[in-house]
N, C-alpha and C positions, 0 to 999 in steps of 0.2 A: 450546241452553240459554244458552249465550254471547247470541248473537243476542239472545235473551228476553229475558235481563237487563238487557243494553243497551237495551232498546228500539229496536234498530236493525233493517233490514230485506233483509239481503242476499241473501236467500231468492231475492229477486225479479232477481237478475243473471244472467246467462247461468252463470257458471261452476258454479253448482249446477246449474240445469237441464241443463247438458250431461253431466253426469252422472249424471243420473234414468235412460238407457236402460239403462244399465251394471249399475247395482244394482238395479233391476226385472229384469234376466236374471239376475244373479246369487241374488236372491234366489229367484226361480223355482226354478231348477236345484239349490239347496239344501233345499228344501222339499218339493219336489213330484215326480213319477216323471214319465220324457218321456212326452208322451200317447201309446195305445193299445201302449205295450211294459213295463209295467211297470219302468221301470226308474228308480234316482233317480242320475244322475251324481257327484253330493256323495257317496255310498252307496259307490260304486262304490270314488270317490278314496280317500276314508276308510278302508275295507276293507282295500286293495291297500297304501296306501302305510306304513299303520298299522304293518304287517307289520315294516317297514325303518325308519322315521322318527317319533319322535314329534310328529305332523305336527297333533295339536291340540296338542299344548303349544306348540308352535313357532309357533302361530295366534294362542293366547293371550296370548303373550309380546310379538308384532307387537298384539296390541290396547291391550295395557297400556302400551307406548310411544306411539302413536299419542294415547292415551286421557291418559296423562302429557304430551305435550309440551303440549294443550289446555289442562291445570291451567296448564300453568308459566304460557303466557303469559295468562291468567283473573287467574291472582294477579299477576300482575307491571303486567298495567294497573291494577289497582285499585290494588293498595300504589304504585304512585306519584301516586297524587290525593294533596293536601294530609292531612297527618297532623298529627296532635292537636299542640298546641306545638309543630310544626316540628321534633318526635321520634319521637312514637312512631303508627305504620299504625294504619287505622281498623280494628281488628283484627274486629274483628263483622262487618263488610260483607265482609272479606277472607274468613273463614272462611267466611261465609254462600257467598258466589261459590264459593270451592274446594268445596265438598260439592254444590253443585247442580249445578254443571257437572261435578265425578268422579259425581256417584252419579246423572247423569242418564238413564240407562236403567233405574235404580228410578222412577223419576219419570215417564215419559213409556214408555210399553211399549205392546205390543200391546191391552193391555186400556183405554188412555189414559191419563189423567191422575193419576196414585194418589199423594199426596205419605206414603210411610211410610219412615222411617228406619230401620226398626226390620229389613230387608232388606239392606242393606247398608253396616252395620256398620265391618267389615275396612276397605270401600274408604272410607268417609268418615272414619276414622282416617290412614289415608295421606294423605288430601287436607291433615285440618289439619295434620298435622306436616311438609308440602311447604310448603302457605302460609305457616306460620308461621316455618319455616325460611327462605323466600324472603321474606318481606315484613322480616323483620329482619335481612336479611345476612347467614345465621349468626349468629345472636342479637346480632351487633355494633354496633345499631343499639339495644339496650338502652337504656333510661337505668339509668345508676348502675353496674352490672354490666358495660354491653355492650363497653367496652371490651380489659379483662381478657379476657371469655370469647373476641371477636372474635379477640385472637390467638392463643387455644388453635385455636379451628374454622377458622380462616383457616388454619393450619399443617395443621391435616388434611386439607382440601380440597384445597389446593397439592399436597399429595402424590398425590391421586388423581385431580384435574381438572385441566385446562391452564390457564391464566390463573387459578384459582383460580373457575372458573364452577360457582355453586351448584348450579344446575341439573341439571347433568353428573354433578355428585358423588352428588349424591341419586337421579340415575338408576342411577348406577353401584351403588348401594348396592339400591334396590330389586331391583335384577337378581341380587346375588348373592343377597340372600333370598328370590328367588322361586325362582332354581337350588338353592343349597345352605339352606336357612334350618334344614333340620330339623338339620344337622348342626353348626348354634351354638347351644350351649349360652345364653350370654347374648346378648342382644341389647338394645343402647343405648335403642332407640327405645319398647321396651316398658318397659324399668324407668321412663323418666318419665312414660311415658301410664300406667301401672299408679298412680305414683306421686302426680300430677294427680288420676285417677280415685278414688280413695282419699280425698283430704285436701281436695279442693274441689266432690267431687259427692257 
């Protein structure tokens, strides 16, 4: 989806294709029972190790990072193209990129091309509030506001990220509400999108 949007074409380099044998076995063997033993090895793993580990959470968790660090740098090329007055990100184009590239396996799936938003939801809320938290610095890139706010979110990040890297913070934070979230009561990031959702849609 990156690729797509870029118009760029790196499809065509060695380093993807040397990894088409890897994920054509892997998908096989996730899919399918080895031929004439009935048997599906994914099935198998699955089963066994389920037992001891939660070993799809632990899957999903590896794809939500993997599927994050994508966003980060999605929004981090585009919010630095030239922005409006030499202040404020081209926020439409940024938000646009963050939800096509987070909710592109709504978009491009086994059945092709289906562009509905209406499936994934959750994750296209995380995208814009990752975008928009990265394309304005912790809101510090504000006009009018963003100063102030900068040193509130700039001091919270500090505390939880190293060098005060947005990125980081905001990982750090989706991870703990994907581990613990039922067990917070409030949560920052819904009171403004609830609060957004309400008074501007």
């Amino acid at each position: 989806m990156v690729n797509f949007l870029a118009n760029s074409g790196p499809i065509s380099g060695w380093d993807f294709w040397a990894q088409v044998p890897a994920i054509v076995f892997l998908w096989y063997i996730v899919n399918h029972d080895i031929p004439k033993t009935g048997i599906n090895v994914w099935g198998l793993i699955t089963e066994n190790a389920g037992k001891f580990v939660p070993l799809q959470r632990i899957m999903d968790l590896c794809s939500l990072y993997v599927n994050y660090n994508i966003l980060v740098e999605a929004v981090k090329a585009v919010a630095a193209e030239k922005a409006l007055f030499g202040v404020i990100p081209q926020f439409s184009k940024v938000m646009f990129t963050a939800v096509a590239v987070h909710c592109a396996t709504d978009f491009f799936n086994q059945d092709g091309f289906n562009f509905s938003i209406s499936g994934c939801s959750e994750t296209a809320e995380r995208a814009v509030i990752v975008a928009f938290w990265i394309a304005t610095a912790g809101l510090s890139t504000l006009p009018v506001v963003g100063s102030p706010l900068g040193q509130v979110t700039g001091k919270v990040v500090g505390q939880v990220a190293v060098d005060g890297d947005h990125a980081a913070f905001l990982w750090a934070m989706i991870l703990v509400n994907e581990l613990a979230g039922e067990f917070i009561p409030v949560k920052p990031h819904r009171l403004v999108t609830d609060f957004l959702t309400e008074h501007l849609l």
